[in-house]
C-alpha positions in Angstrom: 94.0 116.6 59.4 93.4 115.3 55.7 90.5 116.8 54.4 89.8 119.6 56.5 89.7 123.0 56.0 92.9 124.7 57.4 92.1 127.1 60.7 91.7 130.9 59.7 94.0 132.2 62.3 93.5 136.5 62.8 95.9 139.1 63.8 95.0 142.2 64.5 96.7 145.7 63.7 97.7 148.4 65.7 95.3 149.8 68.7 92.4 146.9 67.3 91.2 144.2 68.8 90.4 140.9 66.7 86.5 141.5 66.8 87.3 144.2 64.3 87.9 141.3 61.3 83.7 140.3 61.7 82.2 141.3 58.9 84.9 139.3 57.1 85.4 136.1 59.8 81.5 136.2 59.6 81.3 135.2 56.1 84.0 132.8 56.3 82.4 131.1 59.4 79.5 130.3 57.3 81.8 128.8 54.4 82.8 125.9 57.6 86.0 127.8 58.4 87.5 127.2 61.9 88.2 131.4 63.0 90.2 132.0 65.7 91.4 135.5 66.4 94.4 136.6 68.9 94.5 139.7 71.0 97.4 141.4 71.6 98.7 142.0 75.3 100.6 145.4 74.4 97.0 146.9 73.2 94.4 148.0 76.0 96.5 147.8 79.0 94.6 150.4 80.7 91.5 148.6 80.4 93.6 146.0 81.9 95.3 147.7 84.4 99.1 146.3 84.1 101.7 148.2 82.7 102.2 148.4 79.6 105.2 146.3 77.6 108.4 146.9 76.8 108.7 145.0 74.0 106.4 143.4 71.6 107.4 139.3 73.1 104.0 139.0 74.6 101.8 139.9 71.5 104.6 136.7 69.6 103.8 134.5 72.6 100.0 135.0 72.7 100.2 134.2 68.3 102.6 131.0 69.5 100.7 129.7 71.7 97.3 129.4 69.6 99.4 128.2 66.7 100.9 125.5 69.0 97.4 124.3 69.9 96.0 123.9 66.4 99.2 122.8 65.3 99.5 119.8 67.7 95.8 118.9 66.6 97.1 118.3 63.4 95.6 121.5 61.9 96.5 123.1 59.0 97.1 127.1 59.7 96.5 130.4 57.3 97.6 133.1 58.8 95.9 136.2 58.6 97.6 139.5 59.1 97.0 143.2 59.1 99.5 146.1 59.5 101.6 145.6 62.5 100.6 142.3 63.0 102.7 141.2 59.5 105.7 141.6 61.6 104.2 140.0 65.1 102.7 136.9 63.0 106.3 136.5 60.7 108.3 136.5 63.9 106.2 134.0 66.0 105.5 131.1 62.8 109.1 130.5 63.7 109.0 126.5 64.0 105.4 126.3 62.6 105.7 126.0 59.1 104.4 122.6 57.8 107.4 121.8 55.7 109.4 122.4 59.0 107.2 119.8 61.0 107.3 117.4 58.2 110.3 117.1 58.5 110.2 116.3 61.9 107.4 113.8 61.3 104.8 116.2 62.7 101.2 116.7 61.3 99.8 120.6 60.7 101.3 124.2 60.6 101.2 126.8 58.6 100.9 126.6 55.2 100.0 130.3 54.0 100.5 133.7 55.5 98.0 136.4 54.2 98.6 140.1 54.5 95.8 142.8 54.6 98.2 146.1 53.8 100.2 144.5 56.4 104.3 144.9 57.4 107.0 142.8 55.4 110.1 143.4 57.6 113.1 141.5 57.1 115.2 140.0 60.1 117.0 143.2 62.1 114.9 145.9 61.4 111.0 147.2 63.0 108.4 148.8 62.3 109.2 152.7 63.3 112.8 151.9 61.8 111.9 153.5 58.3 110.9 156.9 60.2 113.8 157.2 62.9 111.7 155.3 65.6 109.2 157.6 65.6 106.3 157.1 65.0 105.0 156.8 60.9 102.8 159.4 61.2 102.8 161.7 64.1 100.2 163.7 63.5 97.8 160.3 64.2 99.5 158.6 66.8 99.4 160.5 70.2 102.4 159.1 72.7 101.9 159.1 76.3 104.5 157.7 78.1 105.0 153.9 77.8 102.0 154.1 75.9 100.8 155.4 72.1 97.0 156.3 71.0 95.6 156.8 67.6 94.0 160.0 66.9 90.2 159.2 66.4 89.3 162.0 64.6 92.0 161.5 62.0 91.9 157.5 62.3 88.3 158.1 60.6 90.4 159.0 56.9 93.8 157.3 58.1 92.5 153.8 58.3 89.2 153.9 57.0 88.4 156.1 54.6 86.1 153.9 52.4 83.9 152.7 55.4 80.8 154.4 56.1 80.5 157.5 58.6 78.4 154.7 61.0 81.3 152.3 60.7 84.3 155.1 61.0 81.9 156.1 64.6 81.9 152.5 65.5 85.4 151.8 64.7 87.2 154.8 66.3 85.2 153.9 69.2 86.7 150.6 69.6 90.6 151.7 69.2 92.6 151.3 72.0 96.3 152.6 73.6 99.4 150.5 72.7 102.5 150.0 74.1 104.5 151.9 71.7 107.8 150.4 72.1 106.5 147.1 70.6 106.8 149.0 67.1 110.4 149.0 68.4 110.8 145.7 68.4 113.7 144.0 66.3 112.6 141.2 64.2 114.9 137.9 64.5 112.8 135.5 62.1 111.1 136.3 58.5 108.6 133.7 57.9 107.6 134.5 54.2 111.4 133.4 53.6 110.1 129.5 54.2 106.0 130.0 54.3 104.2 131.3 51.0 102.2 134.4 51.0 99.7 136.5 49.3 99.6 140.2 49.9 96.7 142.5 48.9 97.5 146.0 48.1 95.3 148.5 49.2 95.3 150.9 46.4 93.3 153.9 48.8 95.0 153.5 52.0 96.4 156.3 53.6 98.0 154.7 56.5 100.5 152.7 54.5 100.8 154.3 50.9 100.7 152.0 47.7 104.7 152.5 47.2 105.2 151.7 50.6 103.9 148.4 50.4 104.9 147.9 46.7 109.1 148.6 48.5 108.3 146.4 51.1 107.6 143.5 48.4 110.3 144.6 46.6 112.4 143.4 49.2 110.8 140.3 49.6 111.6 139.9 45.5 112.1 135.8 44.8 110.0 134.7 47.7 106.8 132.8 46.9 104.1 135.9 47.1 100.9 135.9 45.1 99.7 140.1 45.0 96.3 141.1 44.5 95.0 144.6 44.2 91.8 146.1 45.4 90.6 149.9 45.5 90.4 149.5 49.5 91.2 151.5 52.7 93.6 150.2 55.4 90.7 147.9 56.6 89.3 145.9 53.9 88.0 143.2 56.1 85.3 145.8 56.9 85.5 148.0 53.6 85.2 145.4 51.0 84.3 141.9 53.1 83.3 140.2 50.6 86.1 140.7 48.4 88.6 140.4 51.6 86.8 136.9 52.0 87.3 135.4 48.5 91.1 136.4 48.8 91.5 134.5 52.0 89.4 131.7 50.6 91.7 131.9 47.6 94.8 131.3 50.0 93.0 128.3 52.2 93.5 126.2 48.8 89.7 127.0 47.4 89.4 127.6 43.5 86.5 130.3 43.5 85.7 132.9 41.0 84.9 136.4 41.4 81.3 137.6 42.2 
């Protein structure tokens, strides 16, 4: 759709829910920015009451099928990604890119992918693969079963430690169970192999360490990635929104300056 800004499409990480992006959807919302979040079927299927998945193909069907529906409008996508949803949102732009459906003749895709401290996996491996498919840290995730939970007390420093102690309350209080085995799940596509990507580094996070995401772009070395750094938790979206915001900006094709 010439002219338009692209959609601001929202993937949540582990155990969240896609309301967990507002202070930094807010502020893009008021820029004219089309926001569309995804929820995840493995997360909260006790509040649902179905079991819970066995696999992670329902959370890449659910990102499919929203970026069928803007794509088929013509719409230009940026995909927004944090954590585990780096490897949910890479696996399901598989046929979405906008160079692909150029070639085919077809208007709209994607055109960036943006990672918040998220997953860079290649094709073949997961997300629990680098810790013997356990989980990354088992002192904060609790399994149950079919089912894993983040420990609240401890998600308070493990994913946001720069938040206040009103937003760590609130936060922890909206965490949810998730079907662990969709950290299990093999990836068969990498999208940032044909889509470009920026990736911000969050230089305090404690969930996943500086190096780790520093290896994971290593491996993605020759692939079109813009990095920016920023002294944030594991949730910058509600840490630093304002900065979280220009980045995303940035990667919708605005030329801003910082504040």
């Amino acid at each position: 759709m010439p002219g338009a800004k692209p959609v601001l499409v929202f993937l949540p990480g582990g155990w969240h829910t896609p309301e967990v992006f507002a202070p930094t959807s807010t502020l893009l919302e008021k820029e004219g920015y089309t926001i569309q979040g995804v929820s995840f079927p493995t997360i909260g299927t006790e509040l649902r009451n179905v079991q819970p998945q066995q696999s992670w193909d329902e959370d890449v069907q659910a990102v499919r099928d929203v970026l069928s529906k803007y794509s088929s409008e013509g719409r230009d996508i940026v995909l927004i990604t944090h954590s585990y949803s780096g490897t949910v949102g890479s696996e399901a732009c598989k046929g979405f890119a906008r160079a692909d459906r150029e070639g085919h003749g077809l208007a709209g895709g994607v055109v960036k992918l943006v990672y918040l401290a998220g997953f860079i996996l290649d094709v073949g491996t997961y997300c629990w693969e680098q810790s013997g498919g356990k989980p990354i840290n088992p002192k904060t995730t609790i399994i149950k079963g079919d089912l894993c939970y983040a420990e609240r007390e401890l998600a308070k420093q493990w994913f946001y430690n720069e938040c206040t102690p009103e937003q760590q309350q609130d936060l922890v209080s909206r965490l949810q169970s998730q079907a662990w085995k969709a950290f299990m799940s093999r990836t068969t596509y990498a999208a940032w192999r044909d889509i470009p990507g920026v990736y911000l580094i969050t230089e305090n996070d404690h969930a996943i360490s500086v190096p780790w995401q520093e290896a994971m772009l290593e491996g993605a070395k020759g692939h079109r990635f813009e990095v920016v750094k920023c002294d944030a938790d594991h949730t910058p979206f509600v840490s630093r929104p304002a900065m979280t915001a220009r980045v995303i900006r940035r990667a919708a094709g605005e030329l801003i300056e910082d504040n």
